[in-house]
N, C-alpha and C positions, 0 to 999 in steps of 0.2 A: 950353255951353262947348266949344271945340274942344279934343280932346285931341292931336292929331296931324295930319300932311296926310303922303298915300305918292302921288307921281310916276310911274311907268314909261313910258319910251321902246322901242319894237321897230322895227328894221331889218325890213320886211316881205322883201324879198329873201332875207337872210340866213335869217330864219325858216325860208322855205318850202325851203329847202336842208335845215335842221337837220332837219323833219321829217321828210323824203325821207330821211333818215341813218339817219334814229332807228325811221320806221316806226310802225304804228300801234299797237303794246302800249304805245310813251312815251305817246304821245295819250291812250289810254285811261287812263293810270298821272297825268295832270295835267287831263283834263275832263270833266265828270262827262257821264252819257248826255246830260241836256236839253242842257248847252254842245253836245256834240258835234251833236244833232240839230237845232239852231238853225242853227250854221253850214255845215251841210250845205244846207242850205235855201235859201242866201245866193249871191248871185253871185258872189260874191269870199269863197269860205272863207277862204281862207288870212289872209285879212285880219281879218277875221273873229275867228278864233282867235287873231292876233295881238293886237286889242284885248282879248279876254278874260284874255288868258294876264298883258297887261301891266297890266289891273286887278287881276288875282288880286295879283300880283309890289307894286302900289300898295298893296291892304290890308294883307297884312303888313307893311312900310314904315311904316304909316300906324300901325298898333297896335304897331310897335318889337317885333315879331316876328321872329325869323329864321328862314328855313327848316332844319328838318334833316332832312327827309325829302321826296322827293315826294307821297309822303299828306297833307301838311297840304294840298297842293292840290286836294284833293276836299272840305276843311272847308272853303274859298271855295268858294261855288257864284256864277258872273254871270249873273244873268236877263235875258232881255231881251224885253220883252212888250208890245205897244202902243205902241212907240216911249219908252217907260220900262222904265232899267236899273236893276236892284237888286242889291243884297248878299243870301245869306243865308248865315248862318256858324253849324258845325255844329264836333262834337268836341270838341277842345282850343281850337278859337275858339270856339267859342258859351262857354263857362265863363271864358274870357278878358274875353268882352263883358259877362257876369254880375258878373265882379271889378271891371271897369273902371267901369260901371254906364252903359254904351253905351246911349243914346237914338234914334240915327240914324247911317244910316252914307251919304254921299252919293259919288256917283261920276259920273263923266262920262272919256266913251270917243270918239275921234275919229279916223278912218286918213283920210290922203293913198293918192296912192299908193304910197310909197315907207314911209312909217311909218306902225304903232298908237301912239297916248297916252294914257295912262288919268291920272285925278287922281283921288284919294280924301281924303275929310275926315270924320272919324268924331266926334259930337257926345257929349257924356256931362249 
């Protein structure tokens, strides 16, 4: 059964400004090492980043979570490994997903040039 579905849109422009603002202790403070080592990798980081950041931003959406700190964005972890992305959700989501009684969590992540989209649909 579908419990939920979380959306996110990123302005990739706009992004890659915020970051340049924010520097890299934000980065670190919203990806976990493998995101960050993944789109380093990538020919288009920034892009990159933006899909993951707008999947993180989709699960919570999706589990009717709100953020109240930047740390819950290290309890979304986005993998992405053989051209298959995944969830894993650790902390206060991983015991969220226990309550919920979370079976699957699906995602799909897509950049233009101009935007990141993430869709997330969490199965219980």
């Amino acid at each position: 059964m579908i419990i939920g579905i979380g959306l996110e849109i990123v302005d990739i422009d706009t992004w890659e400004l915020a970051i340049a603002s924010k520097g890299a202790p934000w980065i670190q403070s919203v990806f976990t090492i493998d995101e960050r080592k993944y789109c380093q990798g990538q020919e288009d980081p920034y892009a990159k980043l933006a899909g993951i950041f707008a999947a993180k931003q989709a699960v919570l959406k999706a589990l009717a979570k709100t953020r109240t700190e930047e740390s819950d964005f290290h309890e979304v972890e986005i993998l992405c490994n053989d051209g298959k992305t995944t969830i894993s959700l650790k902390g206060k989501l991983l015991e969220l997903r226990a309550h919920m009684a979370l079976t699957r969590c699906f995602v799909s992540i897509t950049q233009t040039s101009n935007y990141a989209v993430a869709v997330v649909v969490p199965e219980a």
